[in-house]
N, C-alpha and C positions, 0 to 999 in steps of 0.2 A: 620217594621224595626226590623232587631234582634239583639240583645245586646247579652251582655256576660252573664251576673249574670240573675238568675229567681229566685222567689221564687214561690211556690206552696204551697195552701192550698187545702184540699181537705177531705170529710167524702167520705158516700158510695151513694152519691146522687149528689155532686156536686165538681166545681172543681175549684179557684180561681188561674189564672195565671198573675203573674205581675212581667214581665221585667223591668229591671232599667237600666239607667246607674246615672251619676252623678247629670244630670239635667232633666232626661225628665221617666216618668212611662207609661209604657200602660200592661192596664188588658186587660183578655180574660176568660172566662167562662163557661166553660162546666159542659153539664149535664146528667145527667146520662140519660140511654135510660131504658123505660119500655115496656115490650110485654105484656099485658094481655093473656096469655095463660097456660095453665095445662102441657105442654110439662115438661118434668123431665129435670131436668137440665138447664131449661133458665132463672135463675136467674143466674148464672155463666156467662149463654153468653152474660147476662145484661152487667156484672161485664166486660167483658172481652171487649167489646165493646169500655163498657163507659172509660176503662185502656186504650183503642187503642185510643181515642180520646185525651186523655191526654197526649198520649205521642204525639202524630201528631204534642200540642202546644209547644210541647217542641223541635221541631225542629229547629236545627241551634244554641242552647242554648247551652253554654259553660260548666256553672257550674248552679245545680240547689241545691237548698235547699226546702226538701219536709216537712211540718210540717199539723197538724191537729190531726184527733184521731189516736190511736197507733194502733185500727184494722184496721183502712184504710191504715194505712201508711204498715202494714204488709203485707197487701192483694196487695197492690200497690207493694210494692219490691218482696213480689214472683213473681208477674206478669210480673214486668220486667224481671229480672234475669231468668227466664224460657221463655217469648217471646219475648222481646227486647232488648236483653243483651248492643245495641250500648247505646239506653236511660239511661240502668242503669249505664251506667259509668260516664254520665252525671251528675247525682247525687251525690253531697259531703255527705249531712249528712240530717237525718232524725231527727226532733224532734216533742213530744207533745204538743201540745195547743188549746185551747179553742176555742173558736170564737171572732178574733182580728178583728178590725178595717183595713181595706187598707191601711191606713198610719202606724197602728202599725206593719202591716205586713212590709211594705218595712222600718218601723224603724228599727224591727229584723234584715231580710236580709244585710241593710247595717253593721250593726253592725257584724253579721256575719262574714261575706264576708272579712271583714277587719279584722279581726282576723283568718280568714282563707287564703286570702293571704299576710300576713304578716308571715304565717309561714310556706308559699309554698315558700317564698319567690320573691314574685312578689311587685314590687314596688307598691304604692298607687298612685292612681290616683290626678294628683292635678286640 
């Protein structure tokens, strides 16, 4: 099922996806890919992979909100804006945080989202 609102956690290893809407949450998970090999450069196409895979979950998503460490999240927004410029529009706003809980994540997100359309001006859900 796709909802509107996503929120994403994510470092450089893994990737926490949980769509919401009012009543119902569903995660999805992704991880990062590893090649053991010497090849120059394929820790990028680790990166670049495990970024394609994240945005795949992000398909059909309205508005995301991407939080975790600020390297990932940077490495994450170059990646889109240079290969998936439609994903990144998808995304309202970036923020830092630690490692939350699922429910504190979709605590965040709503709280979010409801300050962020409240001044897109979109009515709240009742």
């Amino acid at each position: 099922m796709t909802m509107f609102h996503a929120i994403v956690w994510l470092d450089h290893h893994n990737a926490k996806v949980l769509q919401f809407n009012p009543d119902t949450v569903e995660t999805a998970t992704v991880k990062a890919h590893t090649h053991n090999t010497k090849q120059h450069g394929s820790g990028v196409r680790d990166e670049h992979e495990f970024f394609a895979d994240v945005s795949a979950a992000l398909a059909g998503i309205t508005e995301v909100l991407v939080v975790g460490s600020s390297t990932a999240q940077a490495d994450f927004k170059h990646y889109l804006d240079k290969h998936r410029p439609q994903v990144a529009k998808q995304v309202v706003a970036y923020q830092t945080v630690d490692h939350p809980t699922d429910n504190q994540l979709v605590a965040l997100a709503r709280e979010f989202f409801l300050k962020h359309d409240r001044m897109a001006g979109v009515p709240t859900p009742s």
